[in-house]
SERO-4910 file (N, C-alpha, C, O; in steps of 0.05 Angstrom, whole numbers):
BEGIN
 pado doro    nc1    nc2    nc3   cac1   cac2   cac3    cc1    cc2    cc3    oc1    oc2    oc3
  Unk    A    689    920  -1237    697    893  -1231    683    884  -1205    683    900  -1186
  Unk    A    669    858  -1203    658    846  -1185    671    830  -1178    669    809  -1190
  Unk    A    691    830  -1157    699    811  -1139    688    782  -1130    704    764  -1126
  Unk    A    664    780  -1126    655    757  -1118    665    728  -1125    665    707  -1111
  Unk    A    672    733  -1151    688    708  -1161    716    704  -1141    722    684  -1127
  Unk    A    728    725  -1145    745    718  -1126    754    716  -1098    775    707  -1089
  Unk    A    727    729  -1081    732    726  -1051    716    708  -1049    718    702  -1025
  Unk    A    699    692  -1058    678    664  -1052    694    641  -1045    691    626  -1027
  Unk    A    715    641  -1067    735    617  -1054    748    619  -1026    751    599  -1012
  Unk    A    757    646  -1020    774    648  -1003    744    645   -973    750    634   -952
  Unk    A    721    655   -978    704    652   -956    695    622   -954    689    613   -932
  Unk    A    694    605   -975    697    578   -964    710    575   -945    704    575   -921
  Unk    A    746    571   -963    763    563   -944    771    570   -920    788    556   -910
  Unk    A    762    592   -907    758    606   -888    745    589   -868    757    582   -847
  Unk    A    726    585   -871    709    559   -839    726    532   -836    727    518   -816
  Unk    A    740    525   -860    750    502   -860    776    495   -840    780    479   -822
  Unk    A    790    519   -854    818    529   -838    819    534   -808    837    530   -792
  Unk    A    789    549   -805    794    560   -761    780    534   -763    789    531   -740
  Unk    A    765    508   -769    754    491   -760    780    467   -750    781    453   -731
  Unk    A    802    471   -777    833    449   -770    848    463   -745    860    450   -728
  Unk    A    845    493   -744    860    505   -721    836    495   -699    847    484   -680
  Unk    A    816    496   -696    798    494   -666    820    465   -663    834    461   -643
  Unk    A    821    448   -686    815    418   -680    841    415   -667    846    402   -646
  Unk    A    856    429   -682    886    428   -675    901    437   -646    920    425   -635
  Unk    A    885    466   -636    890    484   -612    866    479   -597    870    483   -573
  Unk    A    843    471   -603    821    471   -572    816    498   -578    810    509   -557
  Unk    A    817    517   -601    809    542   -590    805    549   -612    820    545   -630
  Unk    A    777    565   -615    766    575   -634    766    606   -657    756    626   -646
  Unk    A    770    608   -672    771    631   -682    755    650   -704    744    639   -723
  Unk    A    755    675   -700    737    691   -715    754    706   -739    775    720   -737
  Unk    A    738    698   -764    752    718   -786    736    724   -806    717    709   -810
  Unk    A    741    747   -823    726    764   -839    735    761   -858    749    741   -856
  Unk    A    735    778   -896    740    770   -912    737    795   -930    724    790   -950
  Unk    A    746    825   -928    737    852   -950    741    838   -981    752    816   -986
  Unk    A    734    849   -990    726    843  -1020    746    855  -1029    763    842  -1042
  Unk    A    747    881  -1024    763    901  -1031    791    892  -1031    803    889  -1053
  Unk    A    805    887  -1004    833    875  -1001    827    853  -1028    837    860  -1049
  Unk    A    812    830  -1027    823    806  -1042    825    826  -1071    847    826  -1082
  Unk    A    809    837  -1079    811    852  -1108    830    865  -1110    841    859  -1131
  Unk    A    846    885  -1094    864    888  -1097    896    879  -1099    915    890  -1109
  Unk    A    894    849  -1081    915    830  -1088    918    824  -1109    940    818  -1118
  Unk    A    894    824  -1122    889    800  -1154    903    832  -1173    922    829  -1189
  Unk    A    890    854  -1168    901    878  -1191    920    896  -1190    921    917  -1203
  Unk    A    939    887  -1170    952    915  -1153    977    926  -1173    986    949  -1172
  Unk    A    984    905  -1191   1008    908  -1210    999    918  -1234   1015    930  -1249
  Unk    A    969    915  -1241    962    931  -1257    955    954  -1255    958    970  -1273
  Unk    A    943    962  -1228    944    990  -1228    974   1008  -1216    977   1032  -1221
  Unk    A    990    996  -1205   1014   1002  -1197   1029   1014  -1225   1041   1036  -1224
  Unk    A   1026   1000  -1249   1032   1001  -1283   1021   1030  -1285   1033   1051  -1290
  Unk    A    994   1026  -1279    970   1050  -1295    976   1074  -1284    977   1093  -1300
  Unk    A    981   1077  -1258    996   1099  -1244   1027   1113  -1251   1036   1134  -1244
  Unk    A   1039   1089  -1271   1061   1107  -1278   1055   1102  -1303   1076   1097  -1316
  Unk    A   1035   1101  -1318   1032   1109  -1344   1031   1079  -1366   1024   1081  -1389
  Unk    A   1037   1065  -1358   1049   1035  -1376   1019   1021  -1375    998   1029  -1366
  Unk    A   1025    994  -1388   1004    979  -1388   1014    954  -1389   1032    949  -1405
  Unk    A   1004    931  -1369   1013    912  -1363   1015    887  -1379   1032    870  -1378
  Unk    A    984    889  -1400    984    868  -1424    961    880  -1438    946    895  -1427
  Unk    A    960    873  -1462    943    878  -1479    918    869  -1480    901    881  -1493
  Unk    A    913    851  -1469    884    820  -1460    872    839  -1437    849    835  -1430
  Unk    A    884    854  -1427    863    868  -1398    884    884  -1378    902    871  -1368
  Unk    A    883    911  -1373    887    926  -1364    878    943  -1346    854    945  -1350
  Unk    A    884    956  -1328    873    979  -1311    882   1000  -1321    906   1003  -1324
  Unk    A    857   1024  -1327    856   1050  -1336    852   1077  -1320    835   1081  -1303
  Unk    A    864   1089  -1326    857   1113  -1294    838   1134  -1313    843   1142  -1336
  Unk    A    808   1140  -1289    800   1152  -1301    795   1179  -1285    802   1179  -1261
  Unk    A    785   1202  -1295    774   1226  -1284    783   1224  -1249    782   1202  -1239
  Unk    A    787   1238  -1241    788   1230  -1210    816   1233  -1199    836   1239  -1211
  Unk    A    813   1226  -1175    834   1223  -1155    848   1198  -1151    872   1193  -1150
  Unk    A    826   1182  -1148    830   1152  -1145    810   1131  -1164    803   1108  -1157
  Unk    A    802   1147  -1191    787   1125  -1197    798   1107  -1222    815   1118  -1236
  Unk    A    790   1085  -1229    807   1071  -1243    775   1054  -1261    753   1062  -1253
  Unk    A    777   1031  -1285    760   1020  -1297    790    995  -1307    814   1000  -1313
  Unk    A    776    968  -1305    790    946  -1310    771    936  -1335    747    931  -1333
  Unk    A    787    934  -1360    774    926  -1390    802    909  -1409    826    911  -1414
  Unk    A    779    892  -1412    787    867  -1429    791    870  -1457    771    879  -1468
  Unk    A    811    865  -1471    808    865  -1501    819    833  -1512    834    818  -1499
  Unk    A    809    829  -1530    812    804  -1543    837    805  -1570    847    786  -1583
  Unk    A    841    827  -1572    855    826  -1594    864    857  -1602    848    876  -1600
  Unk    A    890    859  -1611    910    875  -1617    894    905  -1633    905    926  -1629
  Unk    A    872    905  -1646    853    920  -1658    841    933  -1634    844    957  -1631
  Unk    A    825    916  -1614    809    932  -1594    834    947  -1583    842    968  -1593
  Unk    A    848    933  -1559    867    948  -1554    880    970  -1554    886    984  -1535
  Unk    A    885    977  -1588    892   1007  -1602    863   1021  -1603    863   1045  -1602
  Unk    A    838   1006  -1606    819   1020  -1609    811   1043  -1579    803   1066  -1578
  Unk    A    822   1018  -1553    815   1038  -1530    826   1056  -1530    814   1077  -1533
  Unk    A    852   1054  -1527    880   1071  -1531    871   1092  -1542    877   1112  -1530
  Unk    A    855   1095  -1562    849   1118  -1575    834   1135  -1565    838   1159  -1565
  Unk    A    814   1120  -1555    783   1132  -1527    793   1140  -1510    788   1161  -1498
  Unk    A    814   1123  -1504    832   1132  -1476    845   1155  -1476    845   1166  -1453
  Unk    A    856   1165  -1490    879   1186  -1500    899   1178  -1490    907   1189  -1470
  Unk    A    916   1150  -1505    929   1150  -1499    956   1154  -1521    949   1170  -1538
  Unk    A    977   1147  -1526    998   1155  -1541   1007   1129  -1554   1005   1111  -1538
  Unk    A   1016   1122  -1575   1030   1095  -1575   1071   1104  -1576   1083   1123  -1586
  Unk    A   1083   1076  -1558   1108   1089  -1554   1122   1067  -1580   1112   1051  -1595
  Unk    A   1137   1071  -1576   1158   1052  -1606   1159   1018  -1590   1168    998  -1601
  Unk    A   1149   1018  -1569   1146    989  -1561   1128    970  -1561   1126    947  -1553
  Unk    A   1111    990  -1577   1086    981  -1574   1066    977  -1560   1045    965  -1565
  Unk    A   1078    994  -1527   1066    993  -1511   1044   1030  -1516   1044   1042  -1537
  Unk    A   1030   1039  -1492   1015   1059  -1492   1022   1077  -1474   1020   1066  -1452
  Unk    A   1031   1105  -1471   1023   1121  -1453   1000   1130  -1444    986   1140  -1462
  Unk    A    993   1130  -1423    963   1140  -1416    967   1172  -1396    980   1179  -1376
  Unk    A    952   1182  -1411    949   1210  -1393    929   1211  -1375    909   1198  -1381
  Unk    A    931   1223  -1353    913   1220  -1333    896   1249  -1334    878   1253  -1319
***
């Protein structure tokens, strides 16, 4: 996942915001913008899910892969792919229709 879509907005609005505070306080301010933090605002409930095994929706999920900490974010369009990852994945189907995923 490339972030850029989603921290570009927030680095706009960033000069705009210390530009209303200079205007506002006479005093100027410095700020930064990790990529990382905003990406993880936007996915944190899906991987929060993926870590105890569940899956958050069927349209796009976070998957835990090989590793300690590593994870892959994938899109499915429809109820077919979905079961199809599940399968790549090793994952289990439960009576809810949801997936267990083994790590």
């Amino acid at each position: 996942m490339y972030p850029d879509h989603v921290a570009a907005p927030l680095g706009g609005l960033t000069p705009v915001a210390l530009l209303i505070r200079r205007e506002r306080t006479g005093r100027g301010r410095q700020a930064s913008i990790a990529q990382a933090e905003v990406m993880l605002a936007q996915i944190s409930r899906e991987i929060g899910l993926a870590m105890e095994g569940k899956q958050a929706d069927a349209r796009s999920a976070v998957y835990p892969c090989r590793g300690d900490d590593d994870w892959i974010g994938i899109s499915q369009r429809n109820g077919a792919e979905a079961a199809a990852i599940a399968s790549v994945c090793g994952a289990r189907r439960l009576k809810n229709g949801q997936h267990r995923w083994r790590r």
